[in-house]
C-alpha distance (Angstrom), angle and dihedral (degrees) to the residues before:
residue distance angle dihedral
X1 . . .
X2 3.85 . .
X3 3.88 115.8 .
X4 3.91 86.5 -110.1
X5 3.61 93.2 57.2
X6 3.43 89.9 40.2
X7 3.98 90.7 51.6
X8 3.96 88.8 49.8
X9 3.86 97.3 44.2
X10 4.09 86.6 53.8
X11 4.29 81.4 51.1
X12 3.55 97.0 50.0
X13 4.24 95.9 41.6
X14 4.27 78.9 53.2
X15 3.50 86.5 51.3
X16 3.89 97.7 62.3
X17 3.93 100.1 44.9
X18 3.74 118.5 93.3
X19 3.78 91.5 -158.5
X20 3.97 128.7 67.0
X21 3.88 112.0 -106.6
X22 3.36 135.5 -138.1
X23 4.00 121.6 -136.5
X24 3.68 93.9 -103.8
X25 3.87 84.4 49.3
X26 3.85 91.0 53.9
X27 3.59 89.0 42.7
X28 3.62 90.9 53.3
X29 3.63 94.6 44.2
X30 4.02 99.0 48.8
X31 4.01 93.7 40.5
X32 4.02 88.2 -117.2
X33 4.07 131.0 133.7
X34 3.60 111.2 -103.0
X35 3.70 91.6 -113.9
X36 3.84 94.2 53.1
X37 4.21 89.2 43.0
X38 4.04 84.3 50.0
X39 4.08 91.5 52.2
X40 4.18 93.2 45.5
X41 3.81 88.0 50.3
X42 4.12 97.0 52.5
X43 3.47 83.3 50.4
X44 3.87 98.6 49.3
X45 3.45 85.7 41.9
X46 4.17 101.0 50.3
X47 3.90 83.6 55.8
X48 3.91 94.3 42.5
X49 3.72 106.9 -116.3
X50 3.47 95.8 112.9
X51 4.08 126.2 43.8
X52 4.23 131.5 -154.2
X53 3.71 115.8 -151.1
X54 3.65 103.4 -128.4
X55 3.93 88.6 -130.4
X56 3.43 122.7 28.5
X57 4.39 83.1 34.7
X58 4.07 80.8 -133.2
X59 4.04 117.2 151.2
X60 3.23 125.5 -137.3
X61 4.53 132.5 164.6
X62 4.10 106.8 -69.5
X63 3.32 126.9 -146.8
X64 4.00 105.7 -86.7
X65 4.07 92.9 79.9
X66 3.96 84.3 54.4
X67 3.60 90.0 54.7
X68 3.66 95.4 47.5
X69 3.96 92.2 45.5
X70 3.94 82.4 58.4
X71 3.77 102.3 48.0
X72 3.79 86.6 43.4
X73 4.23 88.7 49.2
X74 3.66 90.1 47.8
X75 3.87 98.7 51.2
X76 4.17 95.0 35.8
X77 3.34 101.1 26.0
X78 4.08 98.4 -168.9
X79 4.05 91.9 141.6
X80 3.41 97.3 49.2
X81 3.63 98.1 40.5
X82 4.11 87.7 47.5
X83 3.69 106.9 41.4
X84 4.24 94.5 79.6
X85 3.80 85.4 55.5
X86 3.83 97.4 51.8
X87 3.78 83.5 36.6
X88 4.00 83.2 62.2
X89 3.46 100.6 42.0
X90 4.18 95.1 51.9
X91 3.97 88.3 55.1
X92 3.70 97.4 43.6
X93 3.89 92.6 43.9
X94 3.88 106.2 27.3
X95 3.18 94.4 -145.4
X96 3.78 126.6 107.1
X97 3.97 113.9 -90.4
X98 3.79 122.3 -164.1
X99 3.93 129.6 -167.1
X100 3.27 120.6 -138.6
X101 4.26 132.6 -154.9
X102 3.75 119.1 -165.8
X103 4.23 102.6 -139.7
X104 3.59 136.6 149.0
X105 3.86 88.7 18.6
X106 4.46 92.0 -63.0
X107 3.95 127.5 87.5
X108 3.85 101.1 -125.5
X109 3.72 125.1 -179.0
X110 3.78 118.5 -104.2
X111 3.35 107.6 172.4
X112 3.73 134.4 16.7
X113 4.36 128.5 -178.9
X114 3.77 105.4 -156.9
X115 4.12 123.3 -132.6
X116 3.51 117.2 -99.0
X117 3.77 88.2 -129.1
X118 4.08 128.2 94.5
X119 3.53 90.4 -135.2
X120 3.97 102.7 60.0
X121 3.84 147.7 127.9
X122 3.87 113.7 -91.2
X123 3.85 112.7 -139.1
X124 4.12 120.2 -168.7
X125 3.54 121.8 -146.7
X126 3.92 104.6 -121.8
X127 3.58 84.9 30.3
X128 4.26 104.7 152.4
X129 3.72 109.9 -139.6
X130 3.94 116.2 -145.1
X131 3.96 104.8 -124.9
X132 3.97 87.4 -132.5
X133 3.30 106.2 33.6
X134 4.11 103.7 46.2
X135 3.73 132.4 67.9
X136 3.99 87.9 -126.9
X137 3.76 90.1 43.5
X138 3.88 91.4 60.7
X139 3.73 97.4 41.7
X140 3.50 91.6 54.9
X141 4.17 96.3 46.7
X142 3.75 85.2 40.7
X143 4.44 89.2 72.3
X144 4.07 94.5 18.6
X145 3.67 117.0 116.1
X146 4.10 116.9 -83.6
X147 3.62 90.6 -122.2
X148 4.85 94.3 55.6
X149 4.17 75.6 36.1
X150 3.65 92.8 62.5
X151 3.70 94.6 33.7
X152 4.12 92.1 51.0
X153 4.03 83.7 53.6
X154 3.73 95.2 38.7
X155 3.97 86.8 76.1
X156 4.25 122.3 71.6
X157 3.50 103.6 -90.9
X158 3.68 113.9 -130.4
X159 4.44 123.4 -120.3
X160 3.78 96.8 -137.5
X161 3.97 87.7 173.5
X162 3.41 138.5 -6.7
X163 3.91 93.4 -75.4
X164 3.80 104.7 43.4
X165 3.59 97.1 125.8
X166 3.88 104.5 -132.9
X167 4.12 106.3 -177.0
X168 3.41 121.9 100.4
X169 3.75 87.6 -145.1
X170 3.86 90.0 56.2
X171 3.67 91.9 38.6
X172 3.81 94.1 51.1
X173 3.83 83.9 52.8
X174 3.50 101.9 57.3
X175 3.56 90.6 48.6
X176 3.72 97.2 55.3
X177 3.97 75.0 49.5
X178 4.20 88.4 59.6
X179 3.74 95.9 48.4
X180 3.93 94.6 48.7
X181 3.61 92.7 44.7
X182 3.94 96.1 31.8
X183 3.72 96.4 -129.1
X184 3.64 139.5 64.6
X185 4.23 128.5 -122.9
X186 3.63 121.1 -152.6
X187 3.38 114.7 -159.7
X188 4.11 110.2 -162.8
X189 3.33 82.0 -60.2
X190 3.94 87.6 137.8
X191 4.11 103.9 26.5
X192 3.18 125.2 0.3
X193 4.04 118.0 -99.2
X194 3.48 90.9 30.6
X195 3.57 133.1 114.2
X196 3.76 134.1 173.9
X197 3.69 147.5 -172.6
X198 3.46 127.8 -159.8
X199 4.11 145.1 157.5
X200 3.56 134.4 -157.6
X201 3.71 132.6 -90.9
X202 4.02 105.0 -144.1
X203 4.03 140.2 -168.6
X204 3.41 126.5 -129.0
X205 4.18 88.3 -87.5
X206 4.14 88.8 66.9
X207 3.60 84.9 -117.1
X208 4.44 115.5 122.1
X209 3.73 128.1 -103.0
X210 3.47 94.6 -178.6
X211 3.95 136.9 -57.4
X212 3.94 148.5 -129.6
X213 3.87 121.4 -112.6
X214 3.97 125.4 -165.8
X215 3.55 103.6 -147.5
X216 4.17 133.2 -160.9
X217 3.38 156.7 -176.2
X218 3.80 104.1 -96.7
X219 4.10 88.5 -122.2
X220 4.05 96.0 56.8
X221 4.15 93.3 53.8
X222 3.41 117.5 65.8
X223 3.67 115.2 171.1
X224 4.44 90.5 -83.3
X225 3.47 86.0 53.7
X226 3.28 98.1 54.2
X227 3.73 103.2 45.4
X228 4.06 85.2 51.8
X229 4.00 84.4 54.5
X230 3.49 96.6 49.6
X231 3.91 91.3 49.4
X232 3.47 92.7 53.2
X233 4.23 94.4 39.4
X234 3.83 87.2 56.9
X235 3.64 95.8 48.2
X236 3.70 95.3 51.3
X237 3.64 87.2 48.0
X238 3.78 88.2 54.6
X239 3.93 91.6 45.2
X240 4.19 90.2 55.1
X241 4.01 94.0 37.5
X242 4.20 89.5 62.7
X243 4.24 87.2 33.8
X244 3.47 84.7 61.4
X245 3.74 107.6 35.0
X246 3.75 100.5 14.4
X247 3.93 129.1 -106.2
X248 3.72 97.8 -104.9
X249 4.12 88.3 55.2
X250 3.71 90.0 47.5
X251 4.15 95.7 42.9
X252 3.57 103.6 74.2
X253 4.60 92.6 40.6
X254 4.12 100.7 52.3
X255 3.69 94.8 86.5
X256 3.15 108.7 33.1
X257 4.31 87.4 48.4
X258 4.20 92.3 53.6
X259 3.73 85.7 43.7
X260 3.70 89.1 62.2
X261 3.92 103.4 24.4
């Protein structure tokens, strides 16, 4: 790996902890010597992407990704656009919904409205979602292109619980499944009492830049519920697809894109 990707893979692993690390904790965490950790984190630091605490000499994410997020936001503004959908969908499901953004090659979570219920599914922000083992991750492979299809289940797909369906045969199935029906089911297939709907959010090509999930406790969704979920997940999707793009850019691509998904 090149010393850039090294640099960003050590950014990204200090991303997902919800503590402050220490060097040999990076180290540890990115595979590296301490001395070659150390020199990555000077340099991450110089250009403000990474920050030392003064007195504990703990890193944590500086301010420069923050500033990117917003000029990205500003010019593309899929969050903004999106959150008053998801916003939507969590009060007329009660159930948590999460948004998803496929970036860097992953489908992470980057936005999440919580259920109104004590008993409910807790989503993270940043939270990567396993192409075969997520509702999200399905809807997205489901319209992808055949060639990041076969490369997403190219790779040894990971058993999260005891339901995470793991063979490409099975996999390839259930998507098949999503296009027909228009929305994906996950079945525990990331934690166990936990299922989740979800449907693609697409560009004007038919192909996914991400998607929205409903997601519940496994004894609120019984098979009805789900189906009435999934109608509602792909419609929202639909609603912040032509919000984003426009309708008219959308019109003359939907066919044509579950044709080929």
């Amino acid at each position: 790996m090149s010393t850039v990707g090294k640099a960003l893979s050590l950014l990204d692993k200090l991303s997902q902890l919800n503590a402050e690390p220490g060097l040999t904790d990076v180290a540890r965490l990115c595979d590296l010597d301490k001395a070659t950790a150390r020199r990555l984190l000077v340099e991450l630091e110089k250009h403000g992407f990474v920050e030392q605490d003064p007195v504990t000499r703990k890193y944590r994410i500086g301010s420069a990704p923050v500033r990117l997020a917003r000029i990205r936001e500003a010019r593309y503004p899929f969050l903004r656009i999106a959150i008053p959908f998801v916003k939507d969908l969590a009060e007329t499901s009660e159930e948590t919904v999460h948004l998803s953004e496929f970036v860097g090659g992953r489908l992470s979570t980057i936005h999440v409205e919580d259920s109104p219920r004590a008993h409910r599914v807790i989503v993270e922000i940043g939270t990567p979602l396993p192409f075969h083992a997520t509702a999200s991750g399905l809807a997205f492979l489901a319209y992808c292109g055949k060639e990041q299809l076969d490369a997403a289940l190219s790779r040894p797909l990971e058993a999260f619980t005891d339901h995470t369906v793991t063979e490409v045969s099975a996999v390839r199935r259930m998507l098949a499944e999503t296009v027909e029906r228009g929305f994906s089911i996950s079945d525990q297939g990331l934690e166990s009492g936990v299922v989740s709907t979800a449907a693609p959010i697409r560009s004007p090509t038919g192909l996914p830049i991400g998607a929205i999930a409903i997601a519940a406790p496994l004894v609120r969704a019984n098979a009805t519920t789900l189906h009435d979920f999934g109608a509602i997940v792909s419609a929202t999707a639909k609603r912040i697809s032509e919000k984003y793009y426009g309708s008219e850019r959308l019109a003359g691509t939907r066919t044509q894109a579950k044709g080929t998904g």
